[in-house]
N, C-alpha and C positions, 0 to 999 in steps of 0.2 A: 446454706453454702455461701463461704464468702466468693469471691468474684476478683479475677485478674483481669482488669478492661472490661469486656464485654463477656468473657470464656470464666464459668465458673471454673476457681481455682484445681477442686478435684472433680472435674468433669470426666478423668480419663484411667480414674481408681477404678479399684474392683468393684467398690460401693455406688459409685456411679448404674445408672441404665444403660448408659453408652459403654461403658466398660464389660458390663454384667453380660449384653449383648455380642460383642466383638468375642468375649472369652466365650460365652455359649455356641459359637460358629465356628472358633480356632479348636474346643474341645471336639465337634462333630468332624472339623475335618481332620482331626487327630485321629479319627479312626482308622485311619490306615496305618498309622504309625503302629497301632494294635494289632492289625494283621501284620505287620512286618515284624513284630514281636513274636507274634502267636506261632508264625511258620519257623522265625528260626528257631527255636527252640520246643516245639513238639516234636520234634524228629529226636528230640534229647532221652527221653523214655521209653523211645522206640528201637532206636538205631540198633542194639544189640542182638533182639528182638528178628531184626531184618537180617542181620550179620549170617545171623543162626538157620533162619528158614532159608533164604536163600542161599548158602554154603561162601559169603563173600569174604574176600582177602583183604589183608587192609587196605592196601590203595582202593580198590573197590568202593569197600563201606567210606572211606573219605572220599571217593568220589559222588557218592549217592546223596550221603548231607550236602553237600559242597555245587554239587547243580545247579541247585534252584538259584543261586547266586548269578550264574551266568544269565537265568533269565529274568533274572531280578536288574541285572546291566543291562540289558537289553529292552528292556519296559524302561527303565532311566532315561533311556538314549531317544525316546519315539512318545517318551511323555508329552515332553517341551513341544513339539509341533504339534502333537495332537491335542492338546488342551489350548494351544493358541485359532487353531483353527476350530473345531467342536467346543471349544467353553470346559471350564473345570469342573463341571459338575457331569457332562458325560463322561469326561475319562475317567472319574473317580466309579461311576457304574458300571463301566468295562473291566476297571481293574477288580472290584466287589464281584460282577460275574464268575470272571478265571478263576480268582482264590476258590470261590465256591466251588465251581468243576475241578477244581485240583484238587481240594478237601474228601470229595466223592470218588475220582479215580486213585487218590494214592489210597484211600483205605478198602476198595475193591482191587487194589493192583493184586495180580497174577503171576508178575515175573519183575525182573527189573530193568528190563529193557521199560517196558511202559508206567513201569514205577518213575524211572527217569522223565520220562514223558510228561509225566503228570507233574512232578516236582518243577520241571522248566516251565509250564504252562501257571501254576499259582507263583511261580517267581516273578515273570512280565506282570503278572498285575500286583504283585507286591512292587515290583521297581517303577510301575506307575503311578503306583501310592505315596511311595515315597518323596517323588517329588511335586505333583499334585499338590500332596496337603501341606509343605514348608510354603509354597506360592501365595495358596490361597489364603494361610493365615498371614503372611506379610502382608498381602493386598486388603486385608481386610482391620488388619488390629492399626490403631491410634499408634506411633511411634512411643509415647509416653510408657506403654504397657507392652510395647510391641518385644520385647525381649524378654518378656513372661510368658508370653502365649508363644513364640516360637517355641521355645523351651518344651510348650505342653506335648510338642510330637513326638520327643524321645523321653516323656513321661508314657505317652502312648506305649511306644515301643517297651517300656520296661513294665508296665501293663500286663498287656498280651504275653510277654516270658513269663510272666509271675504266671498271668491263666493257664499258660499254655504246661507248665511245671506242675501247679498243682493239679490239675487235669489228667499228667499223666500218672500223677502219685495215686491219687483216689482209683483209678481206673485201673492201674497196676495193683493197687491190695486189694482194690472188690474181686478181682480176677482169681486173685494169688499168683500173681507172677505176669509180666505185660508178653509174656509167650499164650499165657492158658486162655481158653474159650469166656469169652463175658456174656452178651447177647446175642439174638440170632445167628449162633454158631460162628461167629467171627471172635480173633484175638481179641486182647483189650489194645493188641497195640496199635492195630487198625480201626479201633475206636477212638484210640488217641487222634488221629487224621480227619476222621470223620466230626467231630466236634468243631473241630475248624466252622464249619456250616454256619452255625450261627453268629459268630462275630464278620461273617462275609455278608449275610442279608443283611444284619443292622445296618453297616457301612452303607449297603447298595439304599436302603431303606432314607437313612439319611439325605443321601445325595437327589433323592426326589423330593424332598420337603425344604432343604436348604437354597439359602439364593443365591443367584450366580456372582463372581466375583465382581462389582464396583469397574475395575480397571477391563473386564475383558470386555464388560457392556460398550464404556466408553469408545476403546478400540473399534468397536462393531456401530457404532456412533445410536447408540442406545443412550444418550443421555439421561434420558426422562426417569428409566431403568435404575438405571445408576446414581442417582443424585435421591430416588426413594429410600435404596438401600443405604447409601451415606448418610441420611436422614436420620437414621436411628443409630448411626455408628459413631458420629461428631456433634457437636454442642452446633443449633442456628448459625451464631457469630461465625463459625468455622467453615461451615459448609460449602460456602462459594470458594474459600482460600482453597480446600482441600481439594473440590471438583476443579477448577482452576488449574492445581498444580499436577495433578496426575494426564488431565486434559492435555497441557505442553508438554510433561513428559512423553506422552502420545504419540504427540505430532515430531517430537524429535525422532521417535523409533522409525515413526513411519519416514522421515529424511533418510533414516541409516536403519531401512527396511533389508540393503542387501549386506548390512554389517557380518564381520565373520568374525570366528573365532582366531584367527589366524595371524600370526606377529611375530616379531624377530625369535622370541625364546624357544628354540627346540619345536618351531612351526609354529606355536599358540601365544597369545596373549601374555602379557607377563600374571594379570589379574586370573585367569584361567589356571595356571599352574598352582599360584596358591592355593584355589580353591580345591585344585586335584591333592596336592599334597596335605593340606589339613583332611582329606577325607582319608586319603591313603595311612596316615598317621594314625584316626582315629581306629584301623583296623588294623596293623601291622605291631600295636601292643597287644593285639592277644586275647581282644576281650570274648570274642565270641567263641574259642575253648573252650571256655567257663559254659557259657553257655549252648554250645552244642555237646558238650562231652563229660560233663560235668559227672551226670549222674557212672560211667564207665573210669573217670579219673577216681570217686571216692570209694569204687568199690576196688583199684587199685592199691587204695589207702589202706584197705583192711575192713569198710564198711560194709554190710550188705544191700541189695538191691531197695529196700522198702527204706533201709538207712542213707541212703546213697538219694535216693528221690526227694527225703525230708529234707536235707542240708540241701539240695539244688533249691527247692522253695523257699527255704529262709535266705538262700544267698538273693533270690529276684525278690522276695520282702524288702531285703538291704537296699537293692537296686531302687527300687520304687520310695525308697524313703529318701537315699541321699537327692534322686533328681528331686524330691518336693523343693528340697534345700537349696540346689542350684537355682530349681525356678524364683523360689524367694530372695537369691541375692545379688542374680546375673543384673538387672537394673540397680542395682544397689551398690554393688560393688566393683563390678566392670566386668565384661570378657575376659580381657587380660589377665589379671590376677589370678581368677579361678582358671584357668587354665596351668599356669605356670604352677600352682600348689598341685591341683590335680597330676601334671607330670611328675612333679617330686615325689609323692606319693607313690603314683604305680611304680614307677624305676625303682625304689628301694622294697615295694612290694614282691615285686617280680623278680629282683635281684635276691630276694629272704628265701621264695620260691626254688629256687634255681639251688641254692645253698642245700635246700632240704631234703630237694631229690638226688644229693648228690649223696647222700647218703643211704640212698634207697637199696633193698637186699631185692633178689628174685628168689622165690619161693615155688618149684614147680612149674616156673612158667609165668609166673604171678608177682606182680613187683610191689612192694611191701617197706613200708618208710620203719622202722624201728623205734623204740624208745618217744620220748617227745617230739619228734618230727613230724609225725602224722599231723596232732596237736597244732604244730607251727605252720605247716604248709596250710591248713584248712584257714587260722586266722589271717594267713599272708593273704590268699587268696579271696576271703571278705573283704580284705582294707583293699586289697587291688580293685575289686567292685565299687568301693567307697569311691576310692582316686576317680575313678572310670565315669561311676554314674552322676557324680557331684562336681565336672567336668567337660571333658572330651566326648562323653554321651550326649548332651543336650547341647554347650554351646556350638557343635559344630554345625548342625543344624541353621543355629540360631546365627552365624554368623553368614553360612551358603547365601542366607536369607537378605545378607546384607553388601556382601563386597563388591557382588557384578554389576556395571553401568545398566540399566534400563534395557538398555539397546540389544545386551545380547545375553540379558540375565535367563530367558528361558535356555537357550540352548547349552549358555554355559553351565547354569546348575543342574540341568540334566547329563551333561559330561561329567564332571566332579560327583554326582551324585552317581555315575557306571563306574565312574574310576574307586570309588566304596564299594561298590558289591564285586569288582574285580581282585580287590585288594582280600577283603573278605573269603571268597573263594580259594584266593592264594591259600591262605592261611587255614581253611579248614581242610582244606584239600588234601596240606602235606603235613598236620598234625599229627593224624595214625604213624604216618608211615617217621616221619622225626623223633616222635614221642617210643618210637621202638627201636631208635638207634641211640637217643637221647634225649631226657628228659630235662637235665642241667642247661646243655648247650641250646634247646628249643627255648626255655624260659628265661634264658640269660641274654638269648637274641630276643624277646620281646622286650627287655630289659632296657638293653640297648638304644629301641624305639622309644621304650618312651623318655627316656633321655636328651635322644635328638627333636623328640619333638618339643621340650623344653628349651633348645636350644633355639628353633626356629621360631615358636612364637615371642623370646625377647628379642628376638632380631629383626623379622620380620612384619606381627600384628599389631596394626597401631590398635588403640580403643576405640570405637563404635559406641559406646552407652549413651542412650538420650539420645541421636542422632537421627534425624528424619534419613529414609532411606538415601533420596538425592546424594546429601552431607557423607553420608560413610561410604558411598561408593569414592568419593574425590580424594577421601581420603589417602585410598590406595592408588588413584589414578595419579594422586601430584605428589605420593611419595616415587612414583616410576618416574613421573616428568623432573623431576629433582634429582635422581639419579643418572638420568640420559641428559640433564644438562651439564652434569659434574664433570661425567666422564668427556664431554666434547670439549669441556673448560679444558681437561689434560692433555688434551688430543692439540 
């Protein structure tokens, strides 16, 4: 290894042990991101399945997938203080708990009242997951590499869809049909729920062998703690700088310990809003249709059920390849960029979409694309995955991870990250029921979104790459102090 000063030069590559390490602890806490994959999308081979036995209307069955979302915000919302008081590695085992009880009562559920039950119950610990494991890989990865290993939590997430898909596919043809009996006299489709089980022990399994984050030691004035696990995380040379720097970071929070999230823009921070609205953006194009409803959208197409489950698992294939790609180029290429391609993408995707059903015939009762249509909506809808996963999937995360001052980065990424599963909910919610008045004008407004969210990050996000966390929060802070002096320069 050659040597910059004292810090060999790729001390903070993947090739590195300080790298090799960081990534091995951002991938274990990425298992939440897993289960937040795995939940939303087993409900996808299900849902019809549910529609059927329980006799539900559409608003109904978009209310039944659409729940767990609300307790998915709500786990967001109770993360952030509970992980700053208890440590990130208890709340990651509360959240691996719930999932598991939720896995076991939605696939024993009885009715839907305690089907809801159970759905809202693995939601809070998927929304504790969620923001959990974005903390603790920022607190733990080298800046260097640190917008790879963000990245890895919505590789996670696209994971656990792919598991969660093929899972319900094998489980649905061993059955012959995710209605028919599989094992001990239960559907397969309640064996789809029940497999959950084990991607929740892992996680829970994890979080008792993994070590606690670096920054929460120091906060709890655990030095000694702290400075063992940064030991294997940074190059000797480094180690005082880095325990040093997070150390005054510290001490600032603790000054502006009663910091709020609270400021001129619409009650909140102007940095807060952003962070709500790239989340809100990330779900207001659309993508988790795909994903919740996928397998009911292709058998619209004309596909059947066993047809209809293959293409859901090749689309979360796609999913899982284009994030590898993001991961490889988000340091490389910038935030920025891939965002702004990634918008162009879905918008002309979504807008092909919208074109194709607008040709769509009903047949029976049954809505049926014609001639090359079918054909064209299916490809629109893989590139719209492409835009998606190679994109607004991972870097938003990786950004949550980056834009809040210190001071109020728990509480505020835990807002931004309920103002996602609120956003999310929106849109599964009222999918059934849109999708039956209109299929063109639904995909033509997600269209629209990803549009404007094109529009807001060339206006709005400055670039973040290579930036120690400190550096990219000011960035946004002295793009607002720049602004509020302009405007008082006019005044």
């Amino acid at each position: 290894m050659t040597s910059t000063g004292t810090i060999p030069a790729n001390a903070f590559s993947m090739k590195s042990p300080f790298g090799r390490r960081a990534a091995a602890l951002s991938i274990a806490a990425a298992v939440g991101g897993f289960l937040f994959g795995f939940d939303s999308s087993v409900i996808n081979g299900a849902v019809d399945s549910i529609q059927e036995n329980f006799a539900l209307g559409e608003f109904l069955k978009g209310f039944v997938v659409a729940i767990a979302l609300l307790g998915c915000a709500l786990g967001a919302v109770i993360a952030g203080n509970l992980s700053d008081r208890w440590g990130r590695l208890r709340v990651m085992k509360l959240g691996a708990i719930m999932f598991l009880v939720s896995s076991v009562g939605s696939a024993l559920t009885f009715s839907v009242p305690d089907l809801i039950l159970w759905r809202v119950i693995g939601g809070i610990g998927i929304g504790i997951a969620s923001v959990v494991a974005p903390a603790y890989i920022a607190e733990i990865a080298p800046r260097q590499i640190r917008g790879a290993l963000a990245s890895l939590q919505q590789l996670a997430i696209t994971l656990g869809i792919f598991a969660a898909l093929l899972s319900d596919a094998v489980l649905a043809t061993s059955a012959g049909g995710a209605s028919e009996q599989l094992w001990w006299g239960l559907e397969a489709w309640r064996w789809m729920f029940l497999i959950g089980v084990v991607p929740a022990a892992v996680y829970g399994a994890l979080a008792f062998v993994m070590p606690e984050s670096p920054r929460y030691l120091l906060s709890k004035d655990r030095a000694d703690e702290a400075r063992a696990i940064f030991a294997r995380l940074v190059p000797p040379a480094d180690l005082d700088k880095s325990v040093n720097e997070i150390a005054q970071a510290i001490e600032t929070d603790r000054k502006n310990a009663n910091a709020s999230l609270r400021g001129p823009v619409l009650g909140l921070q102007g940095i807060v809003w952003t962070g709500i609205i790239l989340s809100v953006f990330q779900q207001f194009v659309g993508i988790n249709v795909i994903f919740y409803y996928s397998t009911t959208l292709w058998q619209a197409v004309g596909f059947g059920e066993s047809n209809s489950l293959l293409i859901s698992v090749i689309t979360s294939v796609t999913n899982v390849v284009v994030t590898l790609i993001a991961i490889w180029l988000v340091d490389r290429v910038g935030r920025k960029p891939i965002l702004l391609t990634g918008s162009t993408l879905m918008a002309l995707s979504l807008g092909t979409m919208a074109l194709a059903f607008a040709f769509a015939e009903t047949v029976d009762g049954e809505v049926s694309l014609p001639g090359a249509w079918g054909p064209i909506a299916l490809v629109a809808a893989n590139l719209f995955v492409v835009g998606f996963g190679a994109s607004w999937g991972p870097l938003v995360w990786v950004l949550l991870g980056e834009i809040f001052p210190s001071r109020i980065r728990g509480k505020a990424l835990g807002v931004a990250a309920a103002a996602q599963w609120v956003a999310n909910f929106l849109i599964t919610v009222s999918f059934p029921v849109m999708s039956e008045w209109s299929l063109p004008l639904t995909y033509g407004m997600y269209a629209l979104f990803a549009a404007l969210s094109f529009v807001y990050v060339a206006i709005k996000i400055p670039e973040t790459k290579g930036m120690a966390l400190e550096q990219s929060e000011t960035l946004f802070t002295e793009k607002n102090a720049k602004r509020k002096a302009a405007s008082a320069a006019k005044d």
